[in-house]
VOGU-3710 file (C-alpha; in Angstrom, 3 decimals, decimal comma):
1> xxxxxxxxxx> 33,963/-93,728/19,595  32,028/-96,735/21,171  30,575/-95,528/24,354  27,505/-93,349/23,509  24,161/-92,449/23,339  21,997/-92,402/20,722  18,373/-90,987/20,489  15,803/-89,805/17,424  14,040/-86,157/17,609  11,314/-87,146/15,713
11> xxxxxxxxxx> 10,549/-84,588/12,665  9,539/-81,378/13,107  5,937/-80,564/11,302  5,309/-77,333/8,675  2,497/-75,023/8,738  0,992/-74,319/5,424  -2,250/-72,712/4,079  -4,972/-74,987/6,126  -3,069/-77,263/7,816  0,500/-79,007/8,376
21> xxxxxxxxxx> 2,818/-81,496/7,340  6,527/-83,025/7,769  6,627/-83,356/3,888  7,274/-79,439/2,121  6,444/-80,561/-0,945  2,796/-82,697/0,159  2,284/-79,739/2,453  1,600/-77,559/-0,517  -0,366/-79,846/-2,320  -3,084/-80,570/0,625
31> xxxxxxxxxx> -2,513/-77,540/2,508  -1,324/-74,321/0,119  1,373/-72,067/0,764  1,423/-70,460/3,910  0,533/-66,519/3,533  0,356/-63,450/5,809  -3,241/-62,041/6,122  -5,557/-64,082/3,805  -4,511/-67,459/3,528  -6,344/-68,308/0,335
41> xxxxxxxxxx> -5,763/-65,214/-1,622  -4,179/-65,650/-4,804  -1,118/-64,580/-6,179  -0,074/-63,289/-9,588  3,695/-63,191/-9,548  4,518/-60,352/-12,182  7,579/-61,783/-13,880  10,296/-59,598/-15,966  12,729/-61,145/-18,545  16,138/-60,646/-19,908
51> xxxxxxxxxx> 17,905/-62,283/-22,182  18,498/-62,853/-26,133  15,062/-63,586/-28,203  15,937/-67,412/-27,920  17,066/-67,678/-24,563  13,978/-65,767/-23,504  11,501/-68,400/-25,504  12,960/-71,063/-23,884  11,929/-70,256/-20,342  8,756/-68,687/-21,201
61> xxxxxxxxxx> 7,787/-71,991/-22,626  9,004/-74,125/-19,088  7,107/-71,249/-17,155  4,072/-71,706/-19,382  4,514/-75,683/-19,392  4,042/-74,768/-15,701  0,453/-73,874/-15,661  -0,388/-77,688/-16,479  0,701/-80,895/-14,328  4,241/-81,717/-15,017
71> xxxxxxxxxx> 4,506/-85,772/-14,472  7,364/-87,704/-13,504  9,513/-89,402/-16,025  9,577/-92,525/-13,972  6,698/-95,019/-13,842  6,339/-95,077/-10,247  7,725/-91,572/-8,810  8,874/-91,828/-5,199  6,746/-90,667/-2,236  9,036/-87,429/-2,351
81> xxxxxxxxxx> 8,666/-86,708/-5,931  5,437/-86,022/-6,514  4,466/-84,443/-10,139  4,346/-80,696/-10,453  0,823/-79,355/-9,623  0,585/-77,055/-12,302  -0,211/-73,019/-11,663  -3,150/-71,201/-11,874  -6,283/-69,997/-10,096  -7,408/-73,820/-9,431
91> xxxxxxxxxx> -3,267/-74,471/-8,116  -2,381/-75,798/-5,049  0,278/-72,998/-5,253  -2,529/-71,000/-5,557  -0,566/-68,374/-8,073  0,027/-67,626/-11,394  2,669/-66,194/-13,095  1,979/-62,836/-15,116  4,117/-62,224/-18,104  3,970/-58,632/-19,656
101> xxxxxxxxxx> 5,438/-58,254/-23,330  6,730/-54,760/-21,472  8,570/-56,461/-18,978  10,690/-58,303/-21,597  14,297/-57,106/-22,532  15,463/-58,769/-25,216  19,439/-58,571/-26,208  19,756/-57,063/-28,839  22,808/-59,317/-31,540  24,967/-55,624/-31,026
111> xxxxxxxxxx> 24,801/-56,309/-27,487  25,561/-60,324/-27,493  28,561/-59,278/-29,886  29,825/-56,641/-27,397  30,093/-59,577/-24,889  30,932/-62,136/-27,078  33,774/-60,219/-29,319  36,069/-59,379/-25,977  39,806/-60,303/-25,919  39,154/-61,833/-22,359
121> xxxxxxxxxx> 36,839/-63,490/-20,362  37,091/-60,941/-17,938  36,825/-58,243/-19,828  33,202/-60,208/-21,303  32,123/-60,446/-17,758  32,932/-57,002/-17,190  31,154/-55,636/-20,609  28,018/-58,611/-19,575  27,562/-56,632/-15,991  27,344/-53,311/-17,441
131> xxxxxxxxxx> 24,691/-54,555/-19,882  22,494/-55,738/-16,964  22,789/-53,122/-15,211  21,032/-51,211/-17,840  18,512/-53,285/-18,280  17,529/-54,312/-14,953  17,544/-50,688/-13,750  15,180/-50,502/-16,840  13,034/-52,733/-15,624  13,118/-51,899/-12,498
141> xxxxxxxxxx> 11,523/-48,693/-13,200  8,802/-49,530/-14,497  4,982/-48,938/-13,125  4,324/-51,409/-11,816  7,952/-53,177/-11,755  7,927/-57,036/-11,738  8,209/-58,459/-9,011  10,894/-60,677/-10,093  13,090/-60,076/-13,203  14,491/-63,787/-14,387
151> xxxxxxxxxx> 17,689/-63,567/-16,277  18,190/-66,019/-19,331  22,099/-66,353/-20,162  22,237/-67,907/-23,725  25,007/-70,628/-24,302  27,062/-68,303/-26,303  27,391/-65,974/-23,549  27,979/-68,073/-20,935  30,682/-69,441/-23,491  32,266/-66,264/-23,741
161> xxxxxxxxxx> 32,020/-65,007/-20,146  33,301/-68,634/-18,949  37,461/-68,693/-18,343  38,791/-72,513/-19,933  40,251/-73,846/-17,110  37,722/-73,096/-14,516  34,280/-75,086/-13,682  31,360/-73,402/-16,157  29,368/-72,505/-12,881  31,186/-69,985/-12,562
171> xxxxxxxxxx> 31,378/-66,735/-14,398  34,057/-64,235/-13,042  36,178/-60,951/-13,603  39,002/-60,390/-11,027  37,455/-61,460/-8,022  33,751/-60,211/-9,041  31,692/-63,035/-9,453  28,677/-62,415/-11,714  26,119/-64,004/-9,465  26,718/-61,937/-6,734
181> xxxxxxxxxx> 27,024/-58,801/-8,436  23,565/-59,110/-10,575  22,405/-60,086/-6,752  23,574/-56,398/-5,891  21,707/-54,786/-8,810  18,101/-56,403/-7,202  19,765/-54,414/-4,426  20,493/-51,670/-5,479  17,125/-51,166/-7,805  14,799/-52,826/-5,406
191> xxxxxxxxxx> 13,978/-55,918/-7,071  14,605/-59,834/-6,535  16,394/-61,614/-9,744  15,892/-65,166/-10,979  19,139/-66,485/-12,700  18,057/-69,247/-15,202  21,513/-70,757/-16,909  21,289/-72,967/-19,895  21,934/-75,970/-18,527  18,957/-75,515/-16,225
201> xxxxxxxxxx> 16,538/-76,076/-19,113  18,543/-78,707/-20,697  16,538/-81,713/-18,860  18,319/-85,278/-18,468  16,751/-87,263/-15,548  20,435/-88,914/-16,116  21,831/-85,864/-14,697  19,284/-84,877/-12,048  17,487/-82,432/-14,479  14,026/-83,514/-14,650
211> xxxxxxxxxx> 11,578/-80,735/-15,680  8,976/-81,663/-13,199  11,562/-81,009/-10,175  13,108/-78,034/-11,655  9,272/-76,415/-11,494  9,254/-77,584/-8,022  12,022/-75,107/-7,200  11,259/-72,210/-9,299  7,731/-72,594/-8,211  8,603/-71,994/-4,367
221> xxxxxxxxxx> 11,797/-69,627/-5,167  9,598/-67,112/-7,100  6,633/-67,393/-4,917  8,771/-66,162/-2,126  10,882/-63,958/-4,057  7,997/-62,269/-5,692  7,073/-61,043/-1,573  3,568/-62,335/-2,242  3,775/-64,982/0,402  5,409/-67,893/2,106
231> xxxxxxxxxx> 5,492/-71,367/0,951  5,284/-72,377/4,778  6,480/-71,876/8,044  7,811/-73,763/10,635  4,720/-75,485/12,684  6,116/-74,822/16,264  9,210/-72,473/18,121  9,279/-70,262/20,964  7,567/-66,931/19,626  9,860/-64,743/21,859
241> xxxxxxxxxx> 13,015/-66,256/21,133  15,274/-64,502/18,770  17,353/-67,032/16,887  20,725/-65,711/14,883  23,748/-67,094/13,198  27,003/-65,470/12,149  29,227/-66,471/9,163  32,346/-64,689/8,068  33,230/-63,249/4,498  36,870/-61,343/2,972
251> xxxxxxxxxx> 36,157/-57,607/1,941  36,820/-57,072/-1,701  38,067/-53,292/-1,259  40,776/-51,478/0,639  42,757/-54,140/2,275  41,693/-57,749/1,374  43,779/-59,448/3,872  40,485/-58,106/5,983  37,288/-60,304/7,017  33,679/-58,895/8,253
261> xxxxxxxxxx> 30,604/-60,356/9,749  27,723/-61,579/7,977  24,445/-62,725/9,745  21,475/-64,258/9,042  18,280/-64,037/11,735  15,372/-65,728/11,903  11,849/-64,215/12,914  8,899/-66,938/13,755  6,131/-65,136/12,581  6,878/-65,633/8,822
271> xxxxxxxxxx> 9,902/-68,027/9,106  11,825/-65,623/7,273  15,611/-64,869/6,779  16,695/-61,261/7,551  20,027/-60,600/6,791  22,626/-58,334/8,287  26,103/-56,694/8,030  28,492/-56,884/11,235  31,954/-55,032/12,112  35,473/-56,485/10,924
281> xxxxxxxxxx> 36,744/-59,830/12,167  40,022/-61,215/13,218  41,645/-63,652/12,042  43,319/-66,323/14,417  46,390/-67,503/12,281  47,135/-71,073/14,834  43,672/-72,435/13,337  42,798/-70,454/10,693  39,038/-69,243/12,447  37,803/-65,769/12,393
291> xxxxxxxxxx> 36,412/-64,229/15,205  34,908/-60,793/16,619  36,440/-58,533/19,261  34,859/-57,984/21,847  33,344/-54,512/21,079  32,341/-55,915/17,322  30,840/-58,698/19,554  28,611/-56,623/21,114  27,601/-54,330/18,275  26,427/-57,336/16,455
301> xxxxxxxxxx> 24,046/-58,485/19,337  22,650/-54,745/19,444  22,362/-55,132/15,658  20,387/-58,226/15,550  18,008/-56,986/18,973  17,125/-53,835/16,796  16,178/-55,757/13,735  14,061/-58,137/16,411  12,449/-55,047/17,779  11,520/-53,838/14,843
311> xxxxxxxxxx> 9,863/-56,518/13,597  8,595/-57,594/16,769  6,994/-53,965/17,864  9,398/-53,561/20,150  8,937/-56,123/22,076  12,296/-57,745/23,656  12,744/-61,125/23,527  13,063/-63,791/26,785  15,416/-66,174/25,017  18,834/-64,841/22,747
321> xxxxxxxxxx> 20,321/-68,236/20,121  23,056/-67,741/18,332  24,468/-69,981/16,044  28,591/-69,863/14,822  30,710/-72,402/13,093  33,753/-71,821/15,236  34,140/-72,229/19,469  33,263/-68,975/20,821  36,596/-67,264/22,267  36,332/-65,323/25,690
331> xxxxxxxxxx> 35,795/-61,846/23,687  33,106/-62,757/21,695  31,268/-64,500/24,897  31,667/-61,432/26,889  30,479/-59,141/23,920  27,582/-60,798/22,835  26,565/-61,167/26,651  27,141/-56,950/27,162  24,851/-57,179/23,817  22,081/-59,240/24,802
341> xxxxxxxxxx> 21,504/-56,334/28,217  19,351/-58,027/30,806  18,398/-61,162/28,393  19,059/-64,205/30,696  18,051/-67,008/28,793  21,440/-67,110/26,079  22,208/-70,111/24,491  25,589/-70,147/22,447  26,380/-72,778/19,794  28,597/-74,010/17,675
351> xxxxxxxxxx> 27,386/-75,533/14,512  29,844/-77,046/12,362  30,527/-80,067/9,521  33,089/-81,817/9,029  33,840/-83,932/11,934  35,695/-87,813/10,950  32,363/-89,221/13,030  29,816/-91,718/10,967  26,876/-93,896/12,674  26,150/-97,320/10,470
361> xxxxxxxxxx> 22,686/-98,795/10,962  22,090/-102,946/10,763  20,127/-102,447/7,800  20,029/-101,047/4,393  19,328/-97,328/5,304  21,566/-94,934/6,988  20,561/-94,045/10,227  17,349/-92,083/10,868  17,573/-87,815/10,079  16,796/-86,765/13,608
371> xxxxxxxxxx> 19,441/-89,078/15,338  21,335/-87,439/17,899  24,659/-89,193/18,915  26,563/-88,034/22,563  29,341/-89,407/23,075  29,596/-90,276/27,134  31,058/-87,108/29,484  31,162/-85,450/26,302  28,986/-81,917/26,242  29,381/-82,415/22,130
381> xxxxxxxxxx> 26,496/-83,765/20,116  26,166/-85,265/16,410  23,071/-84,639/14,771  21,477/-86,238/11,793  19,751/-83,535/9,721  20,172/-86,215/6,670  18,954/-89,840/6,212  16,447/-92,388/6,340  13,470/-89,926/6,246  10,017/-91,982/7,597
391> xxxxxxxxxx> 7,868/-89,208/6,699  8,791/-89,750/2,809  9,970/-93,506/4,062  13,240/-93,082/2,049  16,881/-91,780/2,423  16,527/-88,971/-0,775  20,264/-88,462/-0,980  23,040/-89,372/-3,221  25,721/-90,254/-0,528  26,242/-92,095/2,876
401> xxxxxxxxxx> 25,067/-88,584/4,922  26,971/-87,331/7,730  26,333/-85,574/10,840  26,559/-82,358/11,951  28,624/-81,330/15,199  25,937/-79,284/17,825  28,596/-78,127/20,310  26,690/-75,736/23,020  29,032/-73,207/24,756  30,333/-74,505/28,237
411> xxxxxxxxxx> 29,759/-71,299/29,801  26,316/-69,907/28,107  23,691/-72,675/27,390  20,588/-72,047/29,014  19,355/-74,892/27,330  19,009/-78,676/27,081  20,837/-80,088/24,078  17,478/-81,722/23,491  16,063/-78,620/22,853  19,154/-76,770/20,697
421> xxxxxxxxxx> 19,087/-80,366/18,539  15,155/-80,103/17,578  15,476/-76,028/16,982  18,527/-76,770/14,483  16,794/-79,652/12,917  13,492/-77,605/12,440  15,666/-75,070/10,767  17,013/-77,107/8,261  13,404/-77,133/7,159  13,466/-73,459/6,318
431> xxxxxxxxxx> 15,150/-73,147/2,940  13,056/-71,677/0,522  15,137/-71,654/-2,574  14,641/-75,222/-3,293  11,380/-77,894/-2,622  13,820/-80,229/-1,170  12,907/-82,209/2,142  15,607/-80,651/3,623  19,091/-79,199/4,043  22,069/-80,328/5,953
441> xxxxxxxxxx> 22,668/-77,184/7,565  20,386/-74,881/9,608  19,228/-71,878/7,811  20,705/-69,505/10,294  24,374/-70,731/9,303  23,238/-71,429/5,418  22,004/-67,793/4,985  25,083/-66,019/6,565  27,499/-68,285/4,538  25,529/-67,736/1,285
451> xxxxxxxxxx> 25,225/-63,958/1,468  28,594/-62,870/2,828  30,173/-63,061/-0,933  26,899/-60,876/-1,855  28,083/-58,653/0,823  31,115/-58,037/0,139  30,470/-57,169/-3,764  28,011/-54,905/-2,409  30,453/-53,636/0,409  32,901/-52,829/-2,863
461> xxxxxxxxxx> 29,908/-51,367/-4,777  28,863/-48,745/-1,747  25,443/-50,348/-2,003  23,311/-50,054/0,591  22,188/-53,641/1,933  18,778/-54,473/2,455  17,702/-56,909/5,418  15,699/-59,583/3,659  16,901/-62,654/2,358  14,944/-62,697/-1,299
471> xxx> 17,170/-59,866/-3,003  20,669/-62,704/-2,252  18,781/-66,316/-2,892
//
């Protein structure tokens, strides 16, 4: 590819307590987190624990090492790595975590050796879930609950629960993956969990594990999670749009061979996540895409419009974007068009990675995040959402970054590509289970990827599924 064009978006802006900024991360320490209502109210996040005695100690310590500054371990941090802030009435978090001895469950050694003592790794897992299910429904229970019960895994668990010849991130039975289904017990007993493993408080700035940044992201994860507020929002979007993206994700009951429809929308009032469930998917078997009939099309759309309503006091909204990592086939266009009623500003996309396409800059930096690259008589766009950042004037990631493919529908695109580039780009902003800069992917296609394995455990479980997006992060 030689023949295009090439322009930069600029970077969208964050609205935070009192004011806004590009930077998440110096956003919250001028500004404060962004919250509904009373912007400088303060929070106490009420924090449950479970774990073994040690396990437990060792967090409490990090979380209580949290209520002073954390510094950096280098001399001179970068512009993007600020120290942590600390907690506290006097934080520019402006919370505090509360930690009740009541809302501590502590393993008892007959329990670790139930879980540790198992023929099999699955059959750990298996004897590890029923545990926590007990215990967080405990929890749960109480009055008041915590808002957020964190979950300590001590090495010898993790150990046993861990099968040889797989990666240690991940701790399965069968096809239930332990993650996901403690993410179904928040569900199910209406309360967000925290999973903290070991290697989490093991901190080697050799292998990215530096205690101030892992404060960063707990920090903003259990501010959010706790539903006390919102780190921040994005500064600027159409208020009566209604943005959405699908993903797809394999049931894990009744026949397998069988795919559904997850989705994640986005309201602008709080910048939240919601998610939701959609109908059963086909799979194409020439290129291996899943995709929606027609009717499951159009249930989706009336899903998503419902949630919007409901949030929005019924109000309908002018403009319909949804977001999918496959082309749109001629069902799904005319079903989520018979969805969307007398809405007639729809913009379809495609959102996808992967594509063999790379930009190289004349200097030392990768090209600027925000660079949009059209190829000429091409309607097919590649958009920067990593690289040389000016507002933290540095490229924060490991690699040479890549583009993302924007590819707007040829038959429903109400809008510019201008316009579909800057939304996307905005919502890679909108993450708030890490303090990061930003992600490569919007939320609306990160969300509905991440929670369709969530889904489908809960799908297996008959558990009902709740719309927002703090029970799965």
């Amino acid at each position: 590819m030689t023949d295009f064009d090439a322009r930069w978006l600029g970077e969208p802006s964050l609205k935070f307590g009192d004011g806004e900024a590009k930077d998440p991360r110096a956003g919250l320490l001028k500004h404060g987190p962004w919250t509904p209502g009373e912007e400088s109210s303060h929070n106490d996040i009420y924090v449950g624990f479970i774990g073994t005695s040690h396990s437990i100690s060792a967090v409490k310590r990090l979380f209580t090492e949290m209520e002073t500054v954390i510094p950096r371990e280098e001399e001179e941090p970068q512009r993007h790595k600020p120290p942590f802030p600390a907690l506290g009435t006097d934080s520019a978090f402006r919370a505090s975590f509360t930690m009740l001895d009541r809302w501590t469950w502590e393993m008892p050694p007959s329990d670790v050796e139930l879980v540790t003592d198992e023929p099999t790794t699955d059959k750990s897992v298996e004897t590890l879930l029923d545990l926590m299910e007990i215990y967080i429904k405990d929890l749960a229970g109480d009055d008041p609950p915590p808002n957020v019960i964190v979950i300590s895994l001590p090495e010898e668990i993790e150990e046993a629960c861990t099968h040889p010849d797989k990666s240690r991130d991940k701790m399965k039975a069968g096809d239930t993956d332990f993650h996901d289904r403690i993410k179904t017990f928040g569900l199910e007993y209406d309360v967000p969990t925290q999973l903290i493993r070991p290697n989490s408080l093991r901190f080697d700035k050799d292998e990215g594990q530096e205690k101030a940044e892992v404060a960063w992201n707990l920090a903003v994860a259990m501010l959010y999670k706790s539903r006390e507020g919102h780190p921040w929002k994005l500064g600027y979007l159409e208020n009566d749009t209604c943005y959405a993206g699908i993903s797809f994700y394999r049931v894990r009951h009744g026949n397998q061979n069988q795919t559904r429809a997850s989705l994640a929308q986005v309201f602008l009032g709080t910048g939240e996540s919601f998610v939701l469930r959609g109908g059963q998917a086909v799979r194409d078997e020439s290129t291996g895409n899943n995709h929606l009939t027609e009717d499951s099309a159009e249930e989706i759309v009336g899903q998503i419009l419902d949630q919007y309503k409901r949030k929005r006091r019924g109000a309908e909204p002018s403009r319909f974007v949804l977001h999918k990592t496959s082309r749109f086939t001629p069902g799904e266009r005319e079903g989520f068009k018979r969805g969307a009623g007398d809405i007639d500003k729809l913009d379809f996309v495609t959102v996808r990675d992967g594509d063999p396409v790379r930009l190289y800059s004349s200097g030392n930096y990768p090209p600027l995040r925000g660079t949009v690259v059209t190829p000429k008589g091409e309607d097919k766009h590649f958009l920067y959402t990593q690289g040389y950042t000016p507002a933290i004037q540095t490229y924060p990631g490991p690699r040479i970054p890549a583009p993302i493919t924007v590819e707007p529908d040829p038959e429903v695109c109400h809008s510019s590509y201008d316009e579909i580039c800057k939304e996307i780009l905005s919502f890679t902003k909108l993450d708030w289970n890490t303090s990061d800069f930003a992600k490569k992917k919007p939320v609306t296609i990160r969300v509905a990827q991440a929670v369709g394995a969530i889904l489908a455990e809960a799908d297996k479980r008959g558990i009902t599924v709740k719309p927002q997006y703090y029970y799965y992060m």
